[in-house]
Backbone bond lengths (Angstrom), bond angles and torsions (degrees), N, CA, C in turn:
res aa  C-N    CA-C-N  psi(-1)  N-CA   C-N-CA  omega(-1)  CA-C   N-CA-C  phi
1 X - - - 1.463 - - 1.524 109.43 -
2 X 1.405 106.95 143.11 1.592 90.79 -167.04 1.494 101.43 -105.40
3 X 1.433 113.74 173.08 1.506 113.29 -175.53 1.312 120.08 -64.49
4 X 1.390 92.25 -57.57 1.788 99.75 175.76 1.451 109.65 -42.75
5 X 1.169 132.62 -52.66 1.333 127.86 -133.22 1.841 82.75 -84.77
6 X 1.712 126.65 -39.85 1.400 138.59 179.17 1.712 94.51 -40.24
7 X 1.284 115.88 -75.24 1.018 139.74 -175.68 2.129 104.33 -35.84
8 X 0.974 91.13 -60.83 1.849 90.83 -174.64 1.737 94.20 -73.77
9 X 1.365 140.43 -3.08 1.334 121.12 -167.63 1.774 100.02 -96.74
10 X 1.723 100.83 -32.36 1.366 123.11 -169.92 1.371 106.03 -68.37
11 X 2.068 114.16 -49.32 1.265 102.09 -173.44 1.760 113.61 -81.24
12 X 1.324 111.04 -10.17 1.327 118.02 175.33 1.681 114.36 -62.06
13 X 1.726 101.69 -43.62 1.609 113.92 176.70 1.506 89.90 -58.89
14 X 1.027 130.35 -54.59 1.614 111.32 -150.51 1.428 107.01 -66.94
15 X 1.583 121.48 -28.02 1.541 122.20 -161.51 1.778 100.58 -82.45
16 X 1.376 106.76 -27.66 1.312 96.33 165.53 1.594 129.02 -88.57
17 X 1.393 120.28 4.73 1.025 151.18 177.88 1.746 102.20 -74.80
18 X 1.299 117.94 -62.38 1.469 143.04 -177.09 1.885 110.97 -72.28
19 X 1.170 101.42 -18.30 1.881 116.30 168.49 1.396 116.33 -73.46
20 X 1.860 82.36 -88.99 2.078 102.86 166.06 1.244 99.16 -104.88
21 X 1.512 118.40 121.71 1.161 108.79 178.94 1.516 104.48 -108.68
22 X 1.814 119.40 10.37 1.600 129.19 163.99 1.183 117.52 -86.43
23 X 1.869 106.87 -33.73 1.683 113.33 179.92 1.603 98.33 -66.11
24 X 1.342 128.93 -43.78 1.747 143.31 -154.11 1.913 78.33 -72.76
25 X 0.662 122.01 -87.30 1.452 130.63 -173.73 1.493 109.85 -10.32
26 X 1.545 95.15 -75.67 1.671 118.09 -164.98 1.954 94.58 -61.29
27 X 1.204 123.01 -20.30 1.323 114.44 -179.30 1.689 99.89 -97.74
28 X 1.227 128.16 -38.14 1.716 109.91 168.93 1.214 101.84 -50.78
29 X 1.143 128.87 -36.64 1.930 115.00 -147.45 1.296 91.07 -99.31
């Protein structure tokens, strides 16, 4: 897995994290 791509999945999780932060949730758990 490459870094970059970790990196754009992580900062992508967070921006949807900062939107729905119940939808971001209910999809970690």
């Amino acid at each position: 897995m490459c870094a970059s791509y970790y990196i754009r999945a992580k900062s992508r999780r967070h921006l949807c994290e900062l939107r729905y932060p119940a939808k971001s949730r209910r999809y970690l758990v």
